[in-house]
C-alpha positions in Angstrom: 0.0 0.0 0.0 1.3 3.4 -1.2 3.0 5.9 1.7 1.3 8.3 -0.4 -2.4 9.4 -1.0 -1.7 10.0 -4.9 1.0 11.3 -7.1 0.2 14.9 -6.5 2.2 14.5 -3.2 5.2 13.7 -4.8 5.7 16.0 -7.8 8.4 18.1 -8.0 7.9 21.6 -6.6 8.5 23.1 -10.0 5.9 20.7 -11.8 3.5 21.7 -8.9 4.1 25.2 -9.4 3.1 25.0 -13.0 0.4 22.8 -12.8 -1.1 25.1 -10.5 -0.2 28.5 -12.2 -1.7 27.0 -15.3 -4.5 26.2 -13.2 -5.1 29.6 -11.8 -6.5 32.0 -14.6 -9.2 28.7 -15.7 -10.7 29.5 -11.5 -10.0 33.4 -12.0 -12.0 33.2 -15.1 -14.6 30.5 -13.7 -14.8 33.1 -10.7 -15.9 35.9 -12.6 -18.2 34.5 -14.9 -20.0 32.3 -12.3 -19.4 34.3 -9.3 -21.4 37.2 -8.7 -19.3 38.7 -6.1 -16.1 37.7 -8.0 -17.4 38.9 -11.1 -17.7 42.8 -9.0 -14.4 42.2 -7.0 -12.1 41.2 -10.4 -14.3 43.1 -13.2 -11.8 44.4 -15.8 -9.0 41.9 -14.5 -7.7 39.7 -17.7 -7.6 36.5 -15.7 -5.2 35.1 -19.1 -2.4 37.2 -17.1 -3.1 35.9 -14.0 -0.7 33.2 -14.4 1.7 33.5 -11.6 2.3 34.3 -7.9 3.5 37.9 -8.9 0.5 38.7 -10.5 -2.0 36.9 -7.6 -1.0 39.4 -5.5 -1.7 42.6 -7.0 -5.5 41.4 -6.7 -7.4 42.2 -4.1 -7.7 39.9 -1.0 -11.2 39.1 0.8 -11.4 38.7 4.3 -13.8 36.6 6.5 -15.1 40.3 7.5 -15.6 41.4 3.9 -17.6 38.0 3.3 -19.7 38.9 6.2 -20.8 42.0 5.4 -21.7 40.8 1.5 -24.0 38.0 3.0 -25.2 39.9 5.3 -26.7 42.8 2.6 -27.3 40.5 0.1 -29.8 38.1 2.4 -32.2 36.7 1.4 -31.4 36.8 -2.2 -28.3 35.8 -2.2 -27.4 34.1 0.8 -23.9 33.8 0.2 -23.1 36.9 -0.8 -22.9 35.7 -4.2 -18.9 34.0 -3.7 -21.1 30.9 -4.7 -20.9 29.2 -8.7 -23.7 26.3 -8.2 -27.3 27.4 -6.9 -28.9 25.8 -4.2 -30.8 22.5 -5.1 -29.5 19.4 -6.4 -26.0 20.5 -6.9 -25.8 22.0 -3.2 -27.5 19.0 -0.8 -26.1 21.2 2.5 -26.0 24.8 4.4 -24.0 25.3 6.8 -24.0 28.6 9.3 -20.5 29.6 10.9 -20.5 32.7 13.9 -21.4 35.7 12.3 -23.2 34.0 10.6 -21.7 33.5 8.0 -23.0 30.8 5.7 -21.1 27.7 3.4 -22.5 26.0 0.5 -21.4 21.7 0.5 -21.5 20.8 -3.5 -22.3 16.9 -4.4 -18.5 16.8 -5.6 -17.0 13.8 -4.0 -14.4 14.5 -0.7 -15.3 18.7 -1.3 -13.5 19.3 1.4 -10.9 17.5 0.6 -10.2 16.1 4.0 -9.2 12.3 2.2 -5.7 13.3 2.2 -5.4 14.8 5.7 -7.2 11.2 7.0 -5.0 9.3 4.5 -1.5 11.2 6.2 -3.1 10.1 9.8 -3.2 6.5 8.7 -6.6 6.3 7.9 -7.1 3.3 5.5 -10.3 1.4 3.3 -12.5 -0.7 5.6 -11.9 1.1 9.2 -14.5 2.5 11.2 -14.3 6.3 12.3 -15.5 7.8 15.3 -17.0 11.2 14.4 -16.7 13.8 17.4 -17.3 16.6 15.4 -20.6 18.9 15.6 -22.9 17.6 12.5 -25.1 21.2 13.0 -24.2 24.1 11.8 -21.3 24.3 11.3 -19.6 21.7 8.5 -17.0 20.4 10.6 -18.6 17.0 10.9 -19.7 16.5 7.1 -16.0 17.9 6.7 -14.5 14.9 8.3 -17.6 12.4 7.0 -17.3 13.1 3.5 -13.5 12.8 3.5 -13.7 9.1 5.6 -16.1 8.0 3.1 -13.7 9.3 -0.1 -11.3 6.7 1.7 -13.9 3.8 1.7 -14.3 4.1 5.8 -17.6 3.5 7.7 -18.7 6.6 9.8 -20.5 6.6 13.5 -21.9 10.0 13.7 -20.9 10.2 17.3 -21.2 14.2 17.3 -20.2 16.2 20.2 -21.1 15.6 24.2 -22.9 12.7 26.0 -19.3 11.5 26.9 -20.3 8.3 28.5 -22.2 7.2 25.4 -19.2 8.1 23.1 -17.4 5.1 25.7 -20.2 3.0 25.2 -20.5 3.4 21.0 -16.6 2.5 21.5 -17.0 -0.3 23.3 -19.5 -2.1 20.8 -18.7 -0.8 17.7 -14.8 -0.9 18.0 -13.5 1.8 15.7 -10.1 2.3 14.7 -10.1 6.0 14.5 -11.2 9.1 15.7 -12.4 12.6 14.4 -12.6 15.9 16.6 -11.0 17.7 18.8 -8.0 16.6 20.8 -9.4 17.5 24.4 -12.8 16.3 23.8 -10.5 12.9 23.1 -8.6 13.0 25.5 -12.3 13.5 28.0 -13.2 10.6 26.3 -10.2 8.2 27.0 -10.4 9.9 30.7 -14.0 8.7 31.0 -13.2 5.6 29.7 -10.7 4.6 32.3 -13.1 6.2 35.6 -15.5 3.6 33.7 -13.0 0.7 33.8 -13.2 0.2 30.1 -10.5 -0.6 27.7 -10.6 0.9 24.0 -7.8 -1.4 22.5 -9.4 -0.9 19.2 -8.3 3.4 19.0 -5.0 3.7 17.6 -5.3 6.5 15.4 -7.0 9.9 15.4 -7.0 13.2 13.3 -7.9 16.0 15.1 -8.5 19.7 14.5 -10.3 22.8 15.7 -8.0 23.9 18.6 -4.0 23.6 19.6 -3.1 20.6 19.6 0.5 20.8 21.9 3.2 18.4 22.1 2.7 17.5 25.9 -0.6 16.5 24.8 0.3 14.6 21.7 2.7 12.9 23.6 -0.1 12.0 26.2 -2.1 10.4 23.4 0.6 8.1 22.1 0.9 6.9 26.1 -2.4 5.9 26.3 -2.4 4.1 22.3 -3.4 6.5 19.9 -1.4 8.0 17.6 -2.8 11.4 16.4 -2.4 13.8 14.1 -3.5 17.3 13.2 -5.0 19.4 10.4 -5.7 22.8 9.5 -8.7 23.9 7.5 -11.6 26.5 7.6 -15.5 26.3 7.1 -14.9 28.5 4.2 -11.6 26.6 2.1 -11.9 22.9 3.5 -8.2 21.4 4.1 -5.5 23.3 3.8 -2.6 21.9 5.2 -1.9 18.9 7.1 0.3 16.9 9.4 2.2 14.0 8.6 4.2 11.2 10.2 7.3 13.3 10.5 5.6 16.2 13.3 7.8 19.1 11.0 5.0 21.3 10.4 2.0 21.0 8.2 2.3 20.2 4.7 -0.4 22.0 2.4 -2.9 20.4 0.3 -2.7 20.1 -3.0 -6.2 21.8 -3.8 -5.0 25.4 -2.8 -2.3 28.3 -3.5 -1.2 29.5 -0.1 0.4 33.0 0.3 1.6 34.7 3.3 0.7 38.4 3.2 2.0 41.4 5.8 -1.1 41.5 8.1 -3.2 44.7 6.9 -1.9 44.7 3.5 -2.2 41.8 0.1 1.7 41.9 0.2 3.5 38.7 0.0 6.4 38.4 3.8 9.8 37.6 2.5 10.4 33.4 3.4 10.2 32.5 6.7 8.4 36.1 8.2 5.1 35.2 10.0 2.2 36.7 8.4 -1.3 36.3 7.6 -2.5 33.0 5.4 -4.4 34.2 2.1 -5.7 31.1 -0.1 -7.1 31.0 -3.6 -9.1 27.6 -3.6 -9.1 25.5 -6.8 -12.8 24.5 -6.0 -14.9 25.2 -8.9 -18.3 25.5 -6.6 -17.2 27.7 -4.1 -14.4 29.3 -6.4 -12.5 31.7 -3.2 -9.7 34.4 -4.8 -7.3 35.5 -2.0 -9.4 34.7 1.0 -7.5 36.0 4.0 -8.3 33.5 6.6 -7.0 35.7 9.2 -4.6 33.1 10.8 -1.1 33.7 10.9 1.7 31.4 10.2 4.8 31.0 8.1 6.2 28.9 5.7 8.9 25.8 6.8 12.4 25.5 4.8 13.2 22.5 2.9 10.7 19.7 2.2 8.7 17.3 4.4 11.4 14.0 5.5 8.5 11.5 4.4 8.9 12.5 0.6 5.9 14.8 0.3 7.1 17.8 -1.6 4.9 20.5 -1.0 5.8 23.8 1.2 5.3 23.0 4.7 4.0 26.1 7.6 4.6 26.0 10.9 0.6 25.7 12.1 -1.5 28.3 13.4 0.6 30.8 15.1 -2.2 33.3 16.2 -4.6 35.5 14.5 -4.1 38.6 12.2 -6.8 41.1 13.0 -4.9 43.1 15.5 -8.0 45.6 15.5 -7.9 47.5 18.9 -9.3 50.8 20.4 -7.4 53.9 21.2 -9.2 56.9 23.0 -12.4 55.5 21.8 -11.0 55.1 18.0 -10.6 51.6 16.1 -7.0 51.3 14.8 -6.4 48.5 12.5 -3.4 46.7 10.8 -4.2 47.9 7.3 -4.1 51.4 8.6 -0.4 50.6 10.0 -0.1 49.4 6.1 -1.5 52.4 4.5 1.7 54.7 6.6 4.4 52.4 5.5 3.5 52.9 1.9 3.5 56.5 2.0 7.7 56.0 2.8 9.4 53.7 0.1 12.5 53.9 3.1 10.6 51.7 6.0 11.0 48.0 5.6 9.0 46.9 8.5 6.5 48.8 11.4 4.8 47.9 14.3 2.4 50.2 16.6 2.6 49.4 20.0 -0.7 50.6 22.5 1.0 51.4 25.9 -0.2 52.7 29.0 -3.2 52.0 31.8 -6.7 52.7 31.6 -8.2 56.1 29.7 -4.9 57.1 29.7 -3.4 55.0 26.2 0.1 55.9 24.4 0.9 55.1 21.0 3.9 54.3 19.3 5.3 53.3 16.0 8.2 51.4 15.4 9.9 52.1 12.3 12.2 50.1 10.8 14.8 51.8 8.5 18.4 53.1 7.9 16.7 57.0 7.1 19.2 59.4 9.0 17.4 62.0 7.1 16.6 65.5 9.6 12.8 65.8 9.9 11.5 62.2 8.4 10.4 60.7 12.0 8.5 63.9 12.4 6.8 62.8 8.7 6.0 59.8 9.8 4.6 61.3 12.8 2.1 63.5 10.5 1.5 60.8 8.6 0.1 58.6 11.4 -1.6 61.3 12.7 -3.8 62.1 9.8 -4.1 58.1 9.1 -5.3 56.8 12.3 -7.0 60.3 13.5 -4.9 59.9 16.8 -1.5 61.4 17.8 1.6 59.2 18.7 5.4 58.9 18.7 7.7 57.3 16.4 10.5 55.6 16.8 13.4 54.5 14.2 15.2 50.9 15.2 17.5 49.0 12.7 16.1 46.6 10.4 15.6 43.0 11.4 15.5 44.5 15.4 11.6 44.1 15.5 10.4 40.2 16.3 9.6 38.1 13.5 5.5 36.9 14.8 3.4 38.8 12.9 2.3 41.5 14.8 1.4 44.7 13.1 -0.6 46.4 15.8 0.2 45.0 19.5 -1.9 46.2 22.7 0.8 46.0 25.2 -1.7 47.9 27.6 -2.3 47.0 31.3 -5.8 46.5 32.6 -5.4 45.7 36.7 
């Protein structure tokens, strides 16, 4: 039996590249002429040109926010802000509602998440019976995982969420090999089991997802017979990256064109700078351009030790919306953004939110080699009529500010 879940895994990363730049302007095009929303957000864009990573990102990106706010206006006509290419009816069997709400279209199209390969990595095989912990209402989470096991030819108990003695009991008689959900509820599970006295021999692998997933606890599962793994995907994109056997990061899907972007701003982090994760999903029915997911994270060096080729990123490292209030004002990433592009001679900034209670300082750090008389004192103006709000600036050398992300940090004390 293959180490791999198809050939895709093991191309070489300039095949890959190809086949998906050659891919890109057939979704950019699909988008637009199928997409209402896409058809708005990229009218007059020649998606023929869109052929490489250069040119994905001078389009625009669209944030869970934005996608919000177009559902929201557009209800009841178009309940999904019209991002969608199939209608509902027999080519879109499920809803599903994320907080917000924010609602996701499920297409007939076999694994649509595309979950199959995340499973496959975990050790997931034909024949085994899965243990679904994951909520089957509302949210998609649970058809996520479902739909995935059954692209691999696995039998699914809907277990669901809670009643944690009755997940021991379905255990007990139905014997399943793996589980889906998230690690603590599993690890609730496996404590319940042993207050009950019961042995669960049959669990030896899981995938999990939907919250950290540390080492110490990792660890704890392999002590008590289960060897689990973890993926990373959204209710909007399905699967986007994976772990496999080798714990070295997550190893991205195959479906999707990942970018790392300065938080605020569509621009592209040099390699290895944390930013925020904006994917352009090859799914036809739910065709996403540049979706900021809002997570942060940043790419791996080198290539995954069990042979996978594709880039690898380093997980979820925190969120990107930095939004906070100053004096009663909003100040946001992309306003941080907007400052630094007015002055070609800063590489990098960060605003940092000082001070107690109703009495809040603001500063930027600016990172640059300007000597120049006067230009911190720009920069000062240039914040000021920006954000609305006054606040110092200060120069540091470049590379001096940490490499996590953080365009906007509320270092404020609340005791």
């Amino acid at each position: 039996m293959s180490h791999f879940y198809d050939a895709l895994e093991t191309r070489s990363p300039e095949q890959r590249e190809a086949e998906l730049m050659a891919r890109l302007p057939e979704q950019i095009a699909h988008a637009q002429r199928h997409s209402g929303a896409f058809a708005e957000l990229l009218h007059g864009v020649d998606a023929s040109r869109i052929n490489s990573r250069a040119a994905l990102a001078q389009l625009p990106v669209t944030r869970k926010s934005e996608l919000l706010e177009r559902q929201a206006a557009q209800r009841p006509q178009q309940i999904f802000g019209g991002f969608n290419a199939i209608a509902t009816g027999h080519e879109m069997p499920r809803v599903f509602a994320s907080p917000g709400p924010i609602y996701e279209p499920e297409s007939r199209r076999s694994d649509y998440w595309r979950m199959a390969r995340a499973m496959y990595a975990a050790g997931f095989r034909t024949g085994e019976l899965v243990h679904n912990c994951f909520s089957y209402h509302f949210v998609p989470a649970g058809s996520m995982m479902e739909t995935g096991a059954h692209a691999l030819g696995c039998t699914v108990f809907a277990g669901g969420t809670g009643q944690t003695e009755q997940q021991v009991q379905a255990m007990l008689d139905l014997q399943p090999a793996a589980y889906v959900g998230t690690p603590s509820f599993l690890k609730i599970i496996v404590e319940k089991s042993l207050e009950m006295g019961i042995q669960l021999p049959s669990l030896s692998k899981a995938m999990v997802s939907g919250e950290a997933f540390p080492p110490s606890l990792c660890a704890w599962m392999r002590d008590h017979g289960i060897d689990a793994y973890q993926c990373y995907g959204t209710a909007d994109l399905g699967l986007i990256a994976f772990e496999t056997s080798a714990r070295e990061g997550l190893v991205l899907d195959e479906g999707v064109i990942v970018e790392i972007v300065r938080p605020g701003t569509g621009d592209p982090v040099a390699e290895g700078e944390v930013g925020e994760l904006v994917v352009t999903t090859l799914n036809p029915d739910y065709p996403l351009i540049r979706f900021g997911t809002g997570d942060l994270s940043a790419y791996l060096p080198g290539q995954c030790p069990t042979g996978r080729t594709n880039a690898r990123i380093k997980g979820w490292m925190g969120r990107a919306d930095q939004t906070t209030k100053v004096r009663g004002m909003f100040v946001h990433a992309k306003q941080v953004a907007e400052v630094v592009k007015r002055f070609p001679q800063i590489a990098k900034a960060r605003l940092v939110v000082t001070g107690e209670m109703a009495n809040d300082q603001m500063q930027l750090l600016v990172e640059t080699t300007e000597t120049a008389p006067g230009f911190a004192l720009q920069v000062i103006d240039a914040l000021r009529e920006v954000t609305k709000l006054r606040g110092e600036v200060q120069l540091v050398a470049p590379g001096s500010l940490p490499n996590d992300g953080k365009v906007v940090e509320d270092a404020r004390s609340y005791q």
